[in-house]
C-alpha positions in Angstrom: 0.0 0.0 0.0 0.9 3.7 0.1 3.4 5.3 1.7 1.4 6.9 5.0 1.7 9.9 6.6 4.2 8.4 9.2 6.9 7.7 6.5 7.2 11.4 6.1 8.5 11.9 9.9 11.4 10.2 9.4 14.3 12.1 10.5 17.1 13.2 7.9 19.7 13.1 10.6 20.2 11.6 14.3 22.7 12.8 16.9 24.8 9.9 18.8 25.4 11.1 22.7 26.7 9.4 25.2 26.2 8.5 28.9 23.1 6.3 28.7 23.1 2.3 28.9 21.3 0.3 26.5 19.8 -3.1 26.8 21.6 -5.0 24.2 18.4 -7.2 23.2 19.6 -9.2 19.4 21.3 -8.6 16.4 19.5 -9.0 13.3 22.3 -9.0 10.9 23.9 -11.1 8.2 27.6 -11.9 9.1 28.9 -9.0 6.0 27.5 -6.8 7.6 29.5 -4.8 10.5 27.0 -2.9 12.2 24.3 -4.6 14.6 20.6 -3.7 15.0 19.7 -3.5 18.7 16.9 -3.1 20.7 17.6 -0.9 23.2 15.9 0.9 26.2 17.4 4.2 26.5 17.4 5.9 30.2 15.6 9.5 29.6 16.9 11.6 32.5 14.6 14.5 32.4 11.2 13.1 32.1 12.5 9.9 34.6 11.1 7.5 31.6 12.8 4.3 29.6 12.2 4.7 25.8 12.4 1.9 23.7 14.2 2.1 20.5 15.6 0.4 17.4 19.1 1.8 15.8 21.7 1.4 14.4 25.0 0.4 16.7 28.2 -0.5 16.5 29.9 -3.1 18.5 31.5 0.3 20.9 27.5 1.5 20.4 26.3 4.8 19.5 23.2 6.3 21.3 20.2 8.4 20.7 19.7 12.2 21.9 15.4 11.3 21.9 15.2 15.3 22.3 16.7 15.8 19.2 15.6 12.5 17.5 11.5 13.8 18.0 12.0 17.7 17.4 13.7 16.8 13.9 11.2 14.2 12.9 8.8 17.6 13.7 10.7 19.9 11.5 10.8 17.0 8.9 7.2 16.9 8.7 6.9 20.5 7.7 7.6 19.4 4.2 5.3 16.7 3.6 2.4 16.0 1.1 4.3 18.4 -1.6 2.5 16.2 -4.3 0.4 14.6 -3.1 -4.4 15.1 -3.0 -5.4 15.9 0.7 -6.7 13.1 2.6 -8.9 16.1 4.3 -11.7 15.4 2.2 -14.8 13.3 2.3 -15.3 11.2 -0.7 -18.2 9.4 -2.0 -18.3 5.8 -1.0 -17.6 4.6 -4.6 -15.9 7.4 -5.9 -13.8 4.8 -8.4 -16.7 4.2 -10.0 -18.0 8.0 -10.2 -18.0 10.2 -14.2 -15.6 13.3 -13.6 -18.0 15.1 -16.2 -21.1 14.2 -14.1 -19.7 13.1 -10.7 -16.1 15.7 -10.4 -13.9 12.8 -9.1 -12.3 11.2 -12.1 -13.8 7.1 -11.8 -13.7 5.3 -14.0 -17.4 6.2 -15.1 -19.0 3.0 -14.2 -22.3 3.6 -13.4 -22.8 5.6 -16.0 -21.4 3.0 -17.9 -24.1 0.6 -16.7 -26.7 3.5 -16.5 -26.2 4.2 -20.2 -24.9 1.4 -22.1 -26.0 -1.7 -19.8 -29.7 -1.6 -18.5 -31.2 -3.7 -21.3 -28.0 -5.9 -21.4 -27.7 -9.0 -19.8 -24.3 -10.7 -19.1 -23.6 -13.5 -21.1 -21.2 -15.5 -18.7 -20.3 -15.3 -15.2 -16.7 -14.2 -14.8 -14.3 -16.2 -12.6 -11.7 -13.8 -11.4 -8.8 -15.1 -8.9 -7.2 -12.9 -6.4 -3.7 -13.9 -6.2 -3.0 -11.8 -2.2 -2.3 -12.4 1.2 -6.6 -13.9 2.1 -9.5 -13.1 1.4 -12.7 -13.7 4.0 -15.4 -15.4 2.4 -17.8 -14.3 4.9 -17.8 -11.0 4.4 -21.7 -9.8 3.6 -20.5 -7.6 0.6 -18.6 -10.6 -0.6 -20.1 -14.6 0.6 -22.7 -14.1 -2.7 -19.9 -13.3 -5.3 -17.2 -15.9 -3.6 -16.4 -19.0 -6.0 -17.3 -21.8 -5.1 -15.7 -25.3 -6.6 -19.2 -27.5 -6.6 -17.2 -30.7 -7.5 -15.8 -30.8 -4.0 -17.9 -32.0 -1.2 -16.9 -29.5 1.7 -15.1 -31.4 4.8 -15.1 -35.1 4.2 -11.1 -34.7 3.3 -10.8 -36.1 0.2 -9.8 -34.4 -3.3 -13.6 -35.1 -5.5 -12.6 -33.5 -8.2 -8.7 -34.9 -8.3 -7.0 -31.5 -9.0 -4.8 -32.7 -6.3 -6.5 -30.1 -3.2 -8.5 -31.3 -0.9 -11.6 -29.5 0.3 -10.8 -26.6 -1.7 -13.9 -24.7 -1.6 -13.4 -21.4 -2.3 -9.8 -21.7 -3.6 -6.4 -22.6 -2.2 -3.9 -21.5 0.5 -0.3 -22.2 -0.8 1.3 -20.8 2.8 -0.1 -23.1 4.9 -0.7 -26.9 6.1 -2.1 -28.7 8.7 0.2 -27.2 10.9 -1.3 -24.1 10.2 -0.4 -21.0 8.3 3.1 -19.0 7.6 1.6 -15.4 8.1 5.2 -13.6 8.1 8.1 -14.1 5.7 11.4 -12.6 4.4 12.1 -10.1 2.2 13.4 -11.7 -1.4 16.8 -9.8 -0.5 17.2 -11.5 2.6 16.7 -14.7 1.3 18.9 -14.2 -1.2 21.5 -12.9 1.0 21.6 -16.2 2.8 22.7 -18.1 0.3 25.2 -15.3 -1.5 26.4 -14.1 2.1 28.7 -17.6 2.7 30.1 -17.3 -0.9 30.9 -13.4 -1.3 31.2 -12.1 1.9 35.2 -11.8 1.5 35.2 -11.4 -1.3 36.7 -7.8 -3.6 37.5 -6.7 -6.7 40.4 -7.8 -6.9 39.5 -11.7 -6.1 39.4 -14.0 -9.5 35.6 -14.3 -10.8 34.8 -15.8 -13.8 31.6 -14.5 -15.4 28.9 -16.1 -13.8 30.8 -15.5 -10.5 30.8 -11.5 -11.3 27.1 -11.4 -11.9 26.4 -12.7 -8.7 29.0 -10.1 -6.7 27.7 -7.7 -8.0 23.9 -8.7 -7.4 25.4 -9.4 -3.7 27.1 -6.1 -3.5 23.7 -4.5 -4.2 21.4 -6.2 -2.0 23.8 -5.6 1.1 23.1 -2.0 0.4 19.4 -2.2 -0.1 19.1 -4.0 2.8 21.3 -1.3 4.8 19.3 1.1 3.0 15.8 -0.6 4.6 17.2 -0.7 7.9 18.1 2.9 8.0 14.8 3.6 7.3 13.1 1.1 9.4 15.3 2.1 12.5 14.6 5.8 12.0 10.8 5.6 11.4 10.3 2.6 14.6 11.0 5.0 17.4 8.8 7.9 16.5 5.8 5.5 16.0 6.7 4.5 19.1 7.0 7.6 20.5 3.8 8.9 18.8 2.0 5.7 20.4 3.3 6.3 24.0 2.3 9.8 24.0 -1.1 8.4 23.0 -1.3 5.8 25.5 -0.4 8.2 28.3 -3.4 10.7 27.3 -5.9 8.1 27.2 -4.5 6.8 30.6 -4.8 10.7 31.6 -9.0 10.8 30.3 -9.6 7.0 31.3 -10.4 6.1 27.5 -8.9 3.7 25.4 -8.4 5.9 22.5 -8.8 9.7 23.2 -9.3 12.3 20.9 -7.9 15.2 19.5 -8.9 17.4 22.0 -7.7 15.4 24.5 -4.7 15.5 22.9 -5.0 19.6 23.2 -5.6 19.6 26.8 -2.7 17.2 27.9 -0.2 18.6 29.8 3.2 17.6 28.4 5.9 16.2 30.8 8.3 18.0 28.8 9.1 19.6 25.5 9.7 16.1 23.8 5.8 15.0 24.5 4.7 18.8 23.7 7.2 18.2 20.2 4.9 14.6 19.6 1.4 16.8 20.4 2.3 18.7 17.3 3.4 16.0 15.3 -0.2 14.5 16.2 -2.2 17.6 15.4 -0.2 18.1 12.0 -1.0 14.6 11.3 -4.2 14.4 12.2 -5.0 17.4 9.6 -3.2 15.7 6.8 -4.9 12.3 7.1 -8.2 14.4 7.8 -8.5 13.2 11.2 -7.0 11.9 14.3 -8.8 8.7 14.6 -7.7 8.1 10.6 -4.1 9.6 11.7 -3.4 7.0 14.9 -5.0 4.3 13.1 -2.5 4.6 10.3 0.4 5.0 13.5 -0.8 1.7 14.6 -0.7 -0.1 11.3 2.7 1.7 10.5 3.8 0.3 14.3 2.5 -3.1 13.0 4.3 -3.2 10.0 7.8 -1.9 11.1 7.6 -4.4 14.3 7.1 -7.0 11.5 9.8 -5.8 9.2 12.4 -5.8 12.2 11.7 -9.0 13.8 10.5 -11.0 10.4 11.1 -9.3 7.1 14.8 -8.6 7.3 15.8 -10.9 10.0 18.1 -13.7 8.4 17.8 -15.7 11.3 13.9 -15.8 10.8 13.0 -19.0 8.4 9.5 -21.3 9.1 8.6 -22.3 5.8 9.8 -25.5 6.3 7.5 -26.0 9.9 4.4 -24.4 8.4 4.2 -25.3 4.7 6.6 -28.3 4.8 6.9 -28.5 1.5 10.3 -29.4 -1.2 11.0 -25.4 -1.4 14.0 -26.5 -3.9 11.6 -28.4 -5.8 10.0 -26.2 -8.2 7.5 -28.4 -9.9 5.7 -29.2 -6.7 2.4 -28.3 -6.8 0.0 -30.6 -3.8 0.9 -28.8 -0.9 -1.0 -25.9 1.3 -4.2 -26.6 2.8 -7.7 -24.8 1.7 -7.6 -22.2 4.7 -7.9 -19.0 1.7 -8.6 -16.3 4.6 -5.4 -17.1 6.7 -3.8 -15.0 9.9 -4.5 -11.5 7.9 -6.8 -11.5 5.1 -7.4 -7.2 5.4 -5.2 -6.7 2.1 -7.3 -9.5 -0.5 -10.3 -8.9 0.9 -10.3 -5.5 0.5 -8.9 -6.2 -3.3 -11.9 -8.5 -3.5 -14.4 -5.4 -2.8 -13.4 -3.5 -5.4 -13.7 -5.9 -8.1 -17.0 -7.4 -7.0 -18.8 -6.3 -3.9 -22.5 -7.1 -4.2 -24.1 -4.8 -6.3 -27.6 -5.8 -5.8 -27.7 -5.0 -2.1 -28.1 -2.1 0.1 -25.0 -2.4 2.1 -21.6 -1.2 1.7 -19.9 -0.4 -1.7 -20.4 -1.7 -5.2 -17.8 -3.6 -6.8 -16.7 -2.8 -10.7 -18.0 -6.1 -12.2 -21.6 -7.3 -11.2 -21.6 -10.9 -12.5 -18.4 -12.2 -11.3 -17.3 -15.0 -8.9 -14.0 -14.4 -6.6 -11.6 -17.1 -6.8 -9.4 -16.9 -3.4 -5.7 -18.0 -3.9 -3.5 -17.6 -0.7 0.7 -17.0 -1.9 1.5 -13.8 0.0 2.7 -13.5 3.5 3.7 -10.7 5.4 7.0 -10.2 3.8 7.7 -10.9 -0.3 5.8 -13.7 -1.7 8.2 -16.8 -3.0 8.4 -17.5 -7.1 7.5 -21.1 -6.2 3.9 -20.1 -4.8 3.1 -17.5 -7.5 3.5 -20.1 -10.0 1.4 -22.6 -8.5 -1.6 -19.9 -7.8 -1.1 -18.8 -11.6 -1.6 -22.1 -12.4 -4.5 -22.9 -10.1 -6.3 -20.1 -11.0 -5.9 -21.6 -14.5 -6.8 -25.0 -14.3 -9.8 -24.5 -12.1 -11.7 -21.4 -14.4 -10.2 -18.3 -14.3 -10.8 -15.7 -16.9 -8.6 -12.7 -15.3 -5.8 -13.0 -12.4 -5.4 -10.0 -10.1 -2.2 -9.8 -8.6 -1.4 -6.7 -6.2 1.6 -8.0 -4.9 5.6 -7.5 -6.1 9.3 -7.1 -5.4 12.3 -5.6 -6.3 14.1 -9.2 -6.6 13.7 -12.5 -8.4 14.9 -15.9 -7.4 12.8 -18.6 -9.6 11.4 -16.2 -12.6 11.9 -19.1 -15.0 8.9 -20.9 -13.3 6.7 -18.0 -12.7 7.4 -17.4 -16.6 5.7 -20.8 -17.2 2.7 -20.3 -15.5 2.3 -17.0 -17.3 2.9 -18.8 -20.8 0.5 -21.1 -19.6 -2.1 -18.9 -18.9 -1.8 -16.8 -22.0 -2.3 -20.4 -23.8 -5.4 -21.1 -22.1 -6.9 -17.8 -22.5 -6.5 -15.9 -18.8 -5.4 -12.2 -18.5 -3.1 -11.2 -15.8 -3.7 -7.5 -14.0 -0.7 -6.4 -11.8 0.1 -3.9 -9.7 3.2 -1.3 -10.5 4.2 -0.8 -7.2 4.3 2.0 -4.5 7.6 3.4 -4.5 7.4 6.3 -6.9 9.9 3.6 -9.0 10.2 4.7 -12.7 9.8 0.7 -13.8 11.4 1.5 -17.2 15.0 1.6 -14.9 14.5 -0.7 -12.0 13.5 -3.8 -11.9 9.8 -5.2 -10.1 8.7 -8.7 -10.0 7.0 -10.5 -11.1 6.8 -8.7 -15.0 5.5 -9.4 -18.4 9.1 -9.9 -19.5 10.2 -13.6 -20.0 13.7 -14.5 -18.7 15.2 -15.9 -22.6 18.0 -16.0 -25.0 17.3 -12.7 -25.8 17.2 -11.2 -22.7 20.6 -12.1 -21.7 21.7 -11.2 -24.8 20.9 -7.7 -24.0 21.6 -7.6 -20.4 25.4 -8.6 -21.5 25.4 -5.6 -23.5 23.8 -3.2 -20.9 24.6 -3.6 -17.8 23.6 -1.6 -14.9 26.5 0.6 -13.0 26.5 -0.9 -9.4 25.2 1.4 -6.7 27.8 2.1 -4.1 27.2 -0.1 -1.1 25.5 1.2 1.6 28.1 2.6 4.4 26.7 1.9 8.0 26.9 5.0 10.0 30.3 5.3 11.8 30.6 6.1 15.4 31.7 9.2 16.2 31.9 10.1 12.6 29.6 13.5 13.7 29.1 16.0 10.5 28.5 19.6 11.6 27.3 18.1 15.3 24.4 16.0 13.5 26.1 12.9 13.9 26.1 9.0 12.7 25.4 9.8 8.5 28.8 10.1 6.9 29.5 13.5 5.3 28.4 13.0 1.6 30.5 11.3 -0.8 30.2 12.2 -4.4 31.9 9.1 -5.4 28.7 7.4 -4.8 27.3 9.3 -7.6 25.7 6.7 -10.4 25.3 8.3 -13.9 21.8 7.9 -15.1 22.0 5.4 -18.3 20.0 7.0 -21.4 17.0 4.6 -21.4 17.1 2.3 -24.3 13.4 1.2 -25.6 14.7 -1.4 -27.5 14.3 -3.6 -24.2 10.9 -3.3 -24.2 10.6 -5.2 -27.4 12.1 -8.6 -25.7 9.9 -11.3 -25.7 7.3 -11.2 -23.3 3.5 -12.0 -22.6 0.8 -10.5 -24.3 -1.7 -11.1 -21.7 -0.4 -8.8 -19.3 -2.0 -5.5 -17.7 0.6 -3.2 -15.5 -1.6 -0.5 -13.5 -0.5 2.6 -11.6 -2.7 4.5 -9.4 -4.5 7.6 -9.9 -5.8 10.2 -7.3 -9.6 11.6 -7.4 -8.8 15.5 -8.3 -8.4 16.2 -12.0 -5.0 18.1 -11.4 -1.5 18.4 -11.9 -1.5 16.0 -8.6 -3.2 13.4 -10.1 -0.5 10.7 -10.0 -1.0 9.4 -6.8 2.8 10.6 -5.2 3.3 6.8 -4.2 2.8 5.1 -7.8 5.6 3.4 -9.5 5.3 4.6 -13.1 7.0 4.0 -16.7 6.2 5.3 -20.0 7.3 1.7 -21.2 6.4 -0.4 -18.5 3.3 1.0 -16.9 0.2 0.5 -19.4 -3.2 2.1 -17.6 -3.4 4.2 -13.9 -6.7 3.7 -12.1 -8.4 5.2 -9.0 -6.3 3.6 -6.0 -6.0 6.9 -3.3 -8.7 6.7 -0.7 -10.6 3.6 -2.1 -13.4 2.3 0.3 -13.8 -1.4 0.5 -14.4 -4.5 2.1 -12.6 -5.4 5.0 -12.8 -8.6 7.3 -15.0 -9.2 9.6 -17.6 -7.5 7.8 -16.4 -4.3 7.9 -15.2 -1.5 5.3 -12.0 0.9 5.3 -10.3 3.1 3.2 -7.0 2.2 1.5 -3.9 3.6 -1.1 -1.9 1.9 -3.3 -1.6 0.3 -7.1 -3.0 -2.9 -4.8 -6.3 -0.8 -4.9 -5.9 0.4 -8.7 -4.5 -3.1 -10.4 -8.1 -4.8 -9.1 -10.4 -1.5 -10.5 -8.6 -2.9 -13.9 -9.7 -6.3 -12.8 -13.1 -5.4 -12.3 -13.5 -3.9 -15.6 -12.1 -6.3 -17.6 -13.9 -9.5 -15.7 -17.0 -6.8 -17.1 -16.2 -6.5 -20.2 -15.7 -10.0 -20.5 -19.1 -11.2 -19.0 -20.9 -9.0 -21.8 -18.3 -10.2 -24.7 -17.1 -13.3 -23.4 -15.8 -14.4 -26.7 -12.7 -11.7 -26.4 -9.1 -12.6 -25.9 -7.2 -11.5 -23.1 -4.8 -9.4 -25.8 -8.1 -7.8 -27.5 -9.6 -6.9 -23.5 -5.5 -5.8 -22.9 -6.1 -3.1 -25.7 -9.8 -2.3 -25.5 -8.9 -1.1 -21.4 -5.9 1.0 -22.9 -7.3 2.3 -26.3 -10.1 3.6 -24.5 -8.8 5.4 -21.0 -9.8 9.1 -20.8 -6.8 10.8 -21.6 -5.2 13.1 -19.2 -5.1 16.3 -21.3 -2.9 18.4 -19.1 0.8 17.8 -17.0 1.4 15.9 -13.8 3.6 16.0 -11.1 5.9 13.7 -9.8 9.6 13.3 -8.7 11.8 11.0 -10.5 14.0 8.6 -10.0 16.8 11.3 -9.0 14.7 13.0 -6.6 14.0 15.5 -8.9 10.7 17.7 -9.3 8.9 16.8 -12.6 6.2 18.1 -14.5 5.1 15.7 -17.8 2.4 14.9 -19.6 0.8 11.9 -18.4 1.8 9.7 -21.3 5.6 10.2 -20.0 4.5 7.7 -16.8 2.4 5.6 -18.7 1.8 3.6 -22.1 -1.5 4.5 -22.5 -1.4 8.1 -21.2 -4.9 8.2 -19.3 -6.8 6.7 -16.8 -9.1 3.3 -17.3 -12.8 4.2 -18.3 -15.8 1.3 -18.2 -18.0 3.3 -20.6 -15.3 4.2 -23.0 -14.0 0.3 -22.9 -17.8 -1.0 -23.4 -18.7 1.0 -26.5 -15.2 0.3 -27.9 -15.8 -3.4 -27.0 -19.2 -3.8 -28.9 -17.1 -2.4 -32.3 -15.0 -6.1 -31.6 -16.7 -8.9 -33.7 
């Protein structure tokens, strides 16, 4: 999802004092790496508190100034939300689906679409459309009508009916799981990858005698070691403000006997020094930008939740229990029988909510309305908390496949590959048989046409190495771990900067975007809700090449579990809007391939007539037409794509 308003706190510098004694608690890092993540509880002398923290160490330890730490997280929030649509706003419930001519938000003009073009229609064929995520809850009222179900299978007696090799799978599959239950957290690509190049390269230099194969892999090493240093920075500086934030928080509501204050609670607490009075302002700044405190601490909490899982889970090497809970032959990547039929799991919020927006109930009075309004939700479990394994995708592609599936949503993806080759079958596979795939770009404001985010249309081939011999990357300078002592103009522990870790950009060469790759293949970025110069949504990944359609994914309302309904960012919320409206299109003109559906959606977006902003991959300000981020140069539109669709014979 999105990058929240949290991420923006994160402080550009930190200053190391001395004279307090930390807790050393455990180190998180792979053996190349010379700095150690700690735990620690630092003594706060004027306010007579402990504060928890994560940072960065060294084996003589630095230590953290918390004064300084929270007041420059404040000033660093003064520059927020530059280019981004103000969450201070009160949308529609289905704004996605909204006409900017008739509605002002720019939808994607759906119920016009079935206002106009659809009330005397019938669909022709119930769409089967899989969501390839993290769960989905069946139960949900907005959902339990539209929820596939496999009617071969008898439900509980423990046998496979219809031999596809799953037992009891009702409403899908669960490739995370067995009957020892369900792998809810998992490791970054990189770190997985690092435990297997670590051993081989950690001693190694330039100067040490690599033959080819050998140098590819250095240098992949050499890069992930400074991603991963990269992710920890950022993890260790954003933990102890949302921390902070949260323990100011707790204290109020201790203060008014309430489990969750409020805002003005938060006015009328009496600070025990300028540090909590520093977090009150954070708060109320926050509160504004999200549009209000409950929507501001609730996004604390979930940013809280995530970093706690990207500390002790994510990018802990030492973290591996793939083999205990899904027990399967991981090296084995053929095997298919293995899972269990458990498709809500430990944390179903993300593919449920995905599930909304493609095909909530229309025909009831509760809740949202999904895109499509004759489709069934196919429920395919592959992605943890953490990046989702090559081995799984492949076997949900080809599940989806094998058991009906006319479109695949996939809102999932990472910056590294280990087992593309059999990910790149299943996707030949399922442009054989006729299934369109609908991906996400990604949420890092990546330019996609330079770096790399997996899974992709692109098939690993001849070709492909061909090129990549020719053009290879320059290696980012590796990461460089804060030195102790090492202050620079007293703001301490980031080394003064070094322009030798300046990279050239490369002129982009198109002529990779002609390698061989599948045809079935949809790549959406997300769009905001204000027809502006804003309406990139500041989070999307983009790519004039790479990126084919942006649709509404900033502030979407949908289904969540346990009946409920939330709002939500990210391409994850735009990639299934595209979903939606091609499993519609396809219930009215079944008879379309997934290549003809692939250019209907682009040939008829609404254009975006005017420029954009957006920073690039240098950090730089931009301001572009919209068909410089993406192939098709608008935003998806149902009515445009229906008309256009009835011209295909």
């Amino acid at each position: 999802m999105a990058q929240p308003f949290y991420q923006k706190l994160i402080p550009k510098k930190i200053v190391g004092t001395a004279g307090q004694t930390p807790d050393r608690w455990h180190s998180l890092s792979p053996p190349s790496l010379k700095w150690l993540v700690k735990k620690c509880k630092i003594f706060h002398p004027k306010g007579n508190k402990t504060v928890l923290l994560w940072e960065y160490v060294h084996d003589d330890m630095i230590y953290i100034n918390f004064r300084k730490l929270t007041f420059l997280a404040f000033l660093t929030c003064i520059n927020f939300a530059v280019f981004a649509q103000s969450k201070n706003v009160q949308l529609p419930v289905n704004w996605f689906n909204s006409d900017l001519v008739e509605n002002g938000y720019f939808g994607i003009s759906t119920e016009k679409a079935y206002r106009d073009l659809l009330r005397d229609k019938k669909p022709k064929q119930n769409i089967i459309v899989a969501v390839i995520d993290g769960g989905v809850d069946p139960n949900h009222p907005d959902l339990n009508s539209v929820i596939w179900t496999n009617k071969k299978e008898i439900p509980g007696n423990g046998i496979d009916d219809d031999g596809n090799g799953y037992i009891d799978d009702i409403h899908g599959w669960n490739f995370i799981g067995s009957k020892k239950g369900n792998l809810e957290f998992d490791n970054l690509e990189m770190v997985r990858l690092l435990r297997i190049y670590t051993p081989k390269y950690q001693s190694t230099t330039n100067m040490t005698p690599l033959d080819s194969a050998q140098k590819e892999e250095y240098r992949l090493y050499k890069k992930m070691v400074g991603d991963f240093g990269k992710k920890y920075e950022d993890a260790s500086k954003t933990f102890p403000i949302l921390m902070a934030i949260v323990k100011v928080v707790d204290s109020v509501g201790k203060v008014n006997k309430k489990q969750i204050p409020n805002l003005a609670d938060i006015d009328n607490y009496k600070a025990d020094d300028e540090d909590e009075e520093y977090i009150k302002t954070i708060i109320r700044r926050g509160s504004r930008e999200d549009g209000s405190f409950e929507k501001f601490y609730k996004n604390i909490r979930d940013g809280y939740k995530q970093y706690d899982a990207m500390l002790k889970y994510n990018l802990n090497p030492k973290y591996d229990m793939r083999a205990e809970l899904v027990g399967d032959d991981y090296s084995n990547s053929n095997q298919k029988n293995y899972g269990n039929n458990d498709v809500k799991g430990p944390d179903a919020f993300h593919g449920t909510h995905v599930s909304g927006i493609i095909g909530a109930d229309r025909t009831n009075t509760v809740g949202i309305m999904g895109v499509a309004n004759n489709v069934s939700i196919m429920a395919i479990r592959v992605v943890p908390t953490g990046d989702e394994r090559d081995k799984d995708v492949a076997n949900g592609i080809r599940y989806a496949v094998d058991n009906g599936a006319k479109v695949i949503n996939m809102s999932f993806g990472k910056g590294y590959k280990w087992d593309k080759k059999v990910v790149d079958e299943a996707v030949k596979y399922a442009e054989e048989k006729g299934v369109l795939l609908v991906h996400a770009a990604g949420n890092d404001n990546q330019n996609n046409d330079i770096d790399e985010n997996y899974p992709n249309k692109y098939f690993d081939s001849k070709e492909a190495d061909a090129y990549k011999a020719i053009h290879k990357k320059p290696v980012r300078a590796d990461f460089t771990p804060p030195k102790p002592n090492a202050q620079s103009n007293g703001m301490g522990m980031r080394p003064a900067f070094d322009r030798s870790s300046i990279v050239k950009p490369i002129p982009l060469d198109s002529a990779k975007f002609n390698l061989p790759h599948a045809s079935n293949w949809i790549e959406v970025g997300a769009s905001a809700y204000k027809d502006d110069d804003n309406l990139k949504a500041d989070f999307s990944n983009y790519g004039k090449y790479n990126v084919d359609v942006f649709a509404p994914g900033f502030l979407i309302n949908s289904t969540i579990p346990e009946g409920k309904y939330e709002e939500a960012d990210g391409t994850s919320m735009a990639s299934p809007v595209v979903s939606g409206l091609a499993a519609l299109i396809l219930s009215y003109y079944p008879q379309l391939t997934p290549a003809q559906i692939r250019e209907i959606i682009m040939k008829s977006v609404s254009k975006v007539i005017h420029k954009v902003k957006y920073k690039n991959e240098r950090g730089e300000n931009m301001r572009v037409s919209f068909s410089e981020i993406c192939v098709s140069g608008g935003i998806v539109n149902a009515y445009n794509a229906l008309k256009l669709a009835e011209s295909y014979k």
